[in-house]
C-alpha positions in Angstrom: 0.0 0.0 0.0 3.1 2.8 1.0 3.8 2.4 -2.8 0.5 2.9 -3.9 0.1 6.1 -2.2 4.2 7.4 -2.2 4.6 7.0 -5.7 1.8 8.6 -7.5 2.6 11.9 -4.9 6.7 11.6 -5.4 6.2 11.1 -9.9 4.1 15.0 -9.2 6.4 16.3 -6.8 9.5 15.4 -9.5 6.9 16.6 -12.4 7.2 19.9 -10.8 11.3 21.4 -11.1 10.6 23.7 -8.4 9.5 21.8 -5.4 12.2 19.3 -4.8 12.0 15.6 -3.1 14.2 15.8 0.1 13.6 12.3 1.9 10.5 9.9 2.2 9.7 7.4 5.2 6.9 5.1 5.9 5.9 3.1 9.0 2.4 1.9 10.5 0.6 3.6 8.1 2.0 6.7 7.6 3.5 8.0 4.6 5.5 11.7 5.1 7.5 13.1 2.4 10.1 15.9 2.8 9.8 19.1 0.4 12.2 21.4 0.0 12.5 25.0 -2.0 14.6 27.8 -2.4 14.3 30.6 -0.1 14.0 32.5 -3.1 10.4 31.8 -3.9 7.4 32.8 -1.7 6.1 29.8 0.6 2.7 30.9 -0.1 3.6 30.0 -3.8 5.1 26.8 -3.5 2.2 25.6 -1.2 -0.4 26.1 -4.0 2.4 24.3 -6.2 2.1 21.1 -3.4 -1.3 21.3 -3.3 -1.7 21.4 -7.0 0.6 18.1 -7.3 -1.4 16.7 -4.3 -4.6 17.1 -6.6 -3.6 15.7 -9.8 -1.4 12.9 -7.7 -5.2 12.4 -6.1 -6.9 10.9 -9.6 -3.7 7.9 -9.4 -4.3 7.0 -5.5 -6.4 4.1 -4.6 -10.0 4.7 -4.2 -10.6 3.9 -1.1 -8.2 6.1 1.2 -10.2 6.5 4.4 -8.4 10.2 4.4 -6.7 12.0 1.6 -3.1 13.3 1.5 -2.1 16.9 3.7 0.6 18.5 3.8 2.0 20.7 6.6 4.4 23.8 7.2 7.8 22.7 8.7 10.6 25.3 9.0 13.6 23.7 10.5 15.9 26.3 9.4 17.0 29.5 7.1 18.5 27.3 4.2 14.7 26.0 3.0 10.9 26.1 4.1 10.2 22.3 3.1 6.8 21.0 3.6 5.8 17.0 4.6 3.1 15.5 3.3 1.6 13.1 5.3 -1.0 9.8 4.8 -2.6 8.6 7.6 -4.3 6.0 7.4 
């Protein structure tokens, strides 16, 4: 199932040259995947970029997810503002 979901949301992420993979990890049912961008571009921007890959990365996940894929703000420092997105299932 981590494949099912990962996949379809990492192939949108890559689609997209400016929000970059960082890392992914799965365990009991929980899918995150690390974001990064440049500190060059306005969060706000690359959200609607990640929520926009989230959406099309939506038609390719299986039907019946009992919640869809989020993604959340993390700042863990000044070089990038990634975002993880996060399945829970």
């Amino acid at each position: 199932m981590v494949s099912s979901i990962t996949t379809p949301l990492e192939r949108q992420f890559w689609a997209n040259q400016r929000i970059g993979v960082d890392e992914f990890t799965s365990s009991f049912g929980t899918s995150t995947i690390t974001l990064q961008f440049v500190l060059d571009r306005p969060i706000d921007v690359a959200a609607q970029d990640v929520q926009a890959a989230i959406n099309v990365a939506g038609g390719f996940l299986p039907q019946n997810l009992p919640n869809p894929p989020k993604y959340n703000k993390v700042n863990p420092g000044r070089r990038a503002d990634p975002y993880a997105v996060d399945y829970f299932r």
